[in-house]
SEMIRO-381690 format. One line per field, with one value per residue (C-alpha): residue number from 0; residue in three letters; chain; x, y, z negated. Coordinates in steps of 0.2 Angstrom, whole numbers, always signed. Each point is the difference from the previous one (the first is absolute). Layout:
N
num <- c(NUM,...) $
residuo <- c(ALA,...) $
cadena <- c(A,...) $
c1 <- c(X,...) $
c2 <- c(Y,...) $
c3 <- c(Z,...) $
! end
This chain:
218
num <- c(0,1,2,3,4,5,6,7,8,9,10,11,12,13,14,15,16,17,18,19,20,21,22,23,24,25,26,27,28,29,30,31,32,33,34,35,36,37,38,39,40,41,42,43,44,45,46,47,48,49,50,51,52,53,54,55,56,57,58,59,60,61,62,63,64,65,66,67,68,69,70,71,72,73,74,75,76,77,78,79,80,81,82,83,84,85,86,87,88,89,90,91,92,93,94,95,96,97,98,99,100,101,102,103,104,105,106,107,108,109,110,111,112,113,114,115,116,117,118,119,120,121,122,123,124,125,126,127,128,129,130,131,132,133,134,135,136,137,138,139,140,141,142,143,144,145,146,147,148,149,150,151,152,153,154,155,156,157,158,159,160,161,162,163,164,165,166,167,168,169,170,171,172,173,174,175,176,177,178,179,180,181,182,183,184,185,186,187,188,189,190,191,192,193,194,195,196,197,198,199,200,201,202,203,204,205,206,207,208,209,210,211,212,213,214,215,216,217) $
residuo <- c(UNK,UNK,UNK,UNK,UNK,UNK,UNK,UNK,UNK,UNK,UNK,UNK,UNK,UNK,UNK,UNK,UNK,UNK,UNK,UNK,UNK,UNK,UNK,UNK,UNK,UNK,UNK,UNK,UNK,UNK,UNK,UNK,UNK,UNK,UNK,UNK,UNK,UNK,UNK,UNK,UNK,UNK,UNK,UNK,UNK,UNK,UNK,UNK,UNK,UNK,UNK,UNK,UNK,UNK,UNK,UNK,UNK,UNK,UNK,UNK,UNK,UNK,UNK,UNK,UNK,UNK,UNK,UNK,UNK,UNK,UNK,UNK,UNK,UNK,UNK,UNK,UNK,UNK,UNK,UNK,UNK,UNK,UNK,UNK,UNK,UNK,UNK,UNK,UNK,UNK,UNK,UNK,UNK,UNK,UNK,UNK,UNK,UNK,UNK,UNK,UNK,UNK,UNK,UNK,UNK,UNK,UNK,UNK,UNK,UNK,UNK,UNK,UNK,UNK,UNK,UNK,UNK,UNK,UNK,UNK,UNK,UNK,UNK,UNK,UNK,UNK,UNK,UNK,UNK,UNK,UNK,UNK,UNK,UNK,UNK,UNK,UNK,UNK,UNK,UNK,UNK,UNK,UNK,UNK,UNK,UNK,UNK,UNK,UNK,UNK,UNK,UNK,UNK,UNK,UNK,UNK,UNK,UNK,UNK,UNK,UNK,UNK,UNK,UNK,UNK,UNK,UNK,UNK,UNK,UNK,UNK,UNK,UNK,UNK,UNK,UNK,UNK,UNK,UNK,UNK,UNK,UNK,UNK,UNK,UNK,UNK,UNK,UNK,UNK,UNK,UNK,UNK,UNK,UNK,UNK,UNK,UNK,UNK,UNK,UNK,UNK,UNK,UNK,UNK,UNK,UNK,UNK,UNK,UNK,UNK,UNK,UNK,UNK,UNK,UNK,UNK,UNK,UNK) $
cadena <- c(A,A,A,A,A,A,A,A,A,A,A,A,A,A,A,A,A,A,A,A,A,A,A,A,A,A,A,A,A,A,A,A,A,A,A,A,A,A,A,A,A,A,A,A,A,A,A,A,A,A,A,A,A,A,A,A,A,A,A,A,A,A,A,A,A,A,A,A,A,A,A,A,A,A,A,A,A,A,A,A,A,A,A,A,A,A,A,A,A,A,A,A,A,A,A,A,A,A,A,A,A,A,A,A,A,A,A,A,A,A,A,A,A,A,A,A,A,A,A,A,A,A,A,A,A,A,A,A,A,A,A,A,A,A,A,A,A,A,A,A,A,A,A,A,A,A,A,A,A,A,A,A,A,A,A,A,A,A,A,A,A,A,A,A,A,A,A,A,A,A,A,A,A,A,A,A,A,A,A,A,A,A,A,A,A,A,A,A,A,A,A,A,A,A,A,A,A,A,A,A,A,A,A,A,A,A,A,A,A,A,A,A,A,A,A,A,A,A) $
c1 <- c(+385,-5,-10,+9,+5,-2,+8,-9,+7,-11,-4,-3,-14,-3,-18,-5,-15,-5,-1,+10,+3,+9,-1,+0,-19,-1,+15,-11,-14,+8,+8,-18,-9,+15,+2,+14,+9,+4,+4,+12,+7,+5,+7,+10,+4,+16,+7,-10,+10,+17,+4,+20,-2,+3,-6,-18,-8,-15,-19,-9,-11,+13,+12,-13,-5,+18,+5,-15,-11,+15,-8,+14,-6,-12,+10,+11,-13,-9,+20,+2,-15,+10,-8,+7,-13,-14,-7,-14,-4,-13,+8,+13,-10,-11,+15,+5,-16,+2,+15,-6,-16,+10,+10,-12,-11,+16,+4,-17,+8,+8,+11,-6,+14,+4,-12,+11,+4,-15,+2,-8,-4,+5,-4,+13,-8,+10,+1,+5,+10,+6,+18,+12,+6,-9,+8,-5,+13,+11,+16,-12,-5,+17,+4,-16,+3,+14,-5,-19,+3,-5,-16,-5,+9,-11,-17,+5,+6,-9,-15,-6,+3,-10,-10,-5,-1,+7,+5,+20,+11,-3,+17,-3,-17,+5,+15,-10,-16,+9,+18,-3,+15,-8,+18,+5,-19,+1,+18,-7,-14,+7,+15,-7,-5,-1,+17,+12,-1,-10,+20,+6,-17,+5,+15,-3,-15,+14,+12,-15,-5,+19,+2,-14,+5,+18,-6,-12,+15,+11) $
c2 <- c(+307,-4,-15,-16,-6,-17,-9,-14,-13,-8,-17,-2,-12,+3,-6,-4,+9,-13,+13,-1,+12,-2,+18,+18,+2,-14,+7,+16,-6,-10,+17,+5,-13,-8,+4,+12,-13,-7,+17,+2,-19,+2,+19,-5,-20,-1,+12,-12,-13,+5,+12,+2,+4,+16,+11,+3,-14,+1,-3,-18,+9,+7,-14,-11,+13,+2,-15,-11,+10,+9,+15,+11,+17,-3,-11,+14,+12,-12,-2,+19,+2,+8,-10,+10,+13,-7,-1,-10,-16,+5,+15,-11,-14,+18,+4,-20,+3,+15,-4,-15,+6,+15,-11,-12,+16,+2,-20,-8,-16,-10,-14,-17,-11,-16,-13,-4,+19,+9,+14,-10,+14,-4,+9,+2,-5,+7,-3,+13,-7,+11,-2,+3,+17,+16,+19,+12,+14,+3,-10,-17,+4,-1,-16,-8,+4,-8,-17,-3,-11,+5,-6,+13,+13,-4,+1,+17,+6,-5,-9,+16,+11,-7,-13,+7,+15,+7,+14,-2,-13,-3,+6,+18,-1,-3,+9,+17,-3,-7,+6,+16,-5,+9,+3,-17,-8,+10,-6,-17,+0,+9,-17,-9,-21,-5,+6,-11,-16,+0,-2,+17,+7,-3,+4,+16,+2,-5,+15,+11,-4,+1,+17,+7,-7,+8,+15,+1,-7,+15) $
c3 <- c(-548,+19,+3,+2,+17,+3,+13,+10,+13,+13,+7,+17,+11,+21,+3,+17,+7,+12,+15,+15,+13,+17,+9,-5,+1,-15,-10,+0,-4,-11,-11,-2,-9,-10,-21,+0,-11,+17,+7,-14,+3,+17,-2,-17,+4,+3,-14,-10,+7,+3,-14,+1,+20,+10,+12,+1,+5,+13,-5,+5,+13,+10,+0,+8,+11,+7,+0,+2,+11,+8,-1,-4,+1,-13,-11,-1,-4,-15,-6,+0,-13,-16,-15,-13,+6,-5,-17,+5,+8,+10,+6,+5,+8,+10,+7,+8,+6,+10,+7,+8,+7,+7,+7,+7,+9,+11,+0,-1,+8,-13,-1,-9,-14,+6,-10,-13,-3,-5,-16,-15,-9,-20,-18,-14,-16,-16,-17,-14,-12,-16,-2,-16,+2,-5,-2,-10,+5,+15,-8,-3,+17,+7,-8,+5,+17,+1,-7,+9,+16,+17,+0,-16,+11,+15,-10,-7,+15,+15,-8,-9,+13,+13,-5,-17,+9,-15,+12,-4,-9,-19,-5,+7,-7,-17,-1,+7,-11,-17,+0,+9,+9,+17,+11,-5,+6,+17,+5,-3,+8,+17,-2,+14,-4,+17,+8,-14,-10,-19,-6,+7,-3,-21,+2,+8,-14,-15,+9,-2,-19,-5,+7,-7,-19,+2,+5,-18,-8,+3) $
! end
């Protein structure tokens, strides 16, 4: 028998740092010397937030810079930066920083926020909590699936991924390792969190799992 898959939902708590910036000089150095619980909050804030809503949102950083800073070519460039590249925070956080000091070798003359609009750079403080559900097969997994809220499908999905640095989501994890259920793992893992709502994302997940239990059926 496979190990047991326990399913865990998550409480939530932003934490102010205390530090301010007003200009892309600060904002740098800012990305260097915060915990990457911050660097996480502000690239994963508002799926933590608004759950149910669609397209892509942008990161923290290169909202401010667009529309604070009105620095528009660079806001562009920090909102292109494909997170669901990066298995580790400060990989991710490396590559924030070499965009802006690129930038600001061509641009070194930065524009300042307005006093009241400086970035306040924040942390995301979580806490795991274990839920009801556990699976020990694929058809337990299923129905377990359906049932955990969105804030259990967050933790396993995004949570474990990145800030875990589990290296992928613990669905694929435990499916490949336990169930042996490689093809099945790999689809799921390539599904892409950050381009649909945690809704669609299961549902797409449920389609998946139901497919692969008519197909041993027959």
């Amino acid at each position: 028998m496979s190990n047991t898959f326990h399913f865990y939902t998550r409480l939530n708590l932003t934490e102010l740092l205390g530090k301010k910036v007003k200009n892309l000089s600060e904002l740098l150095e800012g990305l260097k010397t915060v915990p990457g619980s911050s660097i996480y909050y502000h690239t994963h804030r508002f799926l933590q937030q608004h759950h149910f809503l669609s397209p892509e949102p942008p990161n923290d950083f290169a909202y401010w810079v667009s529309n604070i800073l009105q620095e528009e070519k660079i806001g562009e460039q920090l909102a292109a930066v494909d997170i669901i590249q990066f298995e580790k925070i400060r990989d991710l956080r490396k590559k924030f920083i070499s965009t802006i000091e690129e930038y600001l070798k061509r641009n070194p003359v930065m524009r300042e926020s307005p006093a009241v609009s400086e970035f306040h750079f924040m942390k995301s403080v979580t806490f795991i909590i274990p839920t009801q559900y556990t699976a020990n097969n694929l058809t337990e997994f299923l129905q377990a699936v359906k049932k955990i809220s969105i804030h259990s499908m967050y933790f396993h999905i995004f949570e474990a991924r990145l800030r875990l640095e589990k290296g992928d989501n613990d669905f694929s994890n435990w499916l490949e390792v336990e169930l042996k259920e490689t093809e099945l793992a790999k689809v799921i893992s390539k599904l892409d969190p950050y381009t649909q709502t945690l809704e669609s994302l299961r549902q797409k997940i449920v389609c998946l799992i139901e497919r692969r239990l008519d197909a041993q059926n027959k």
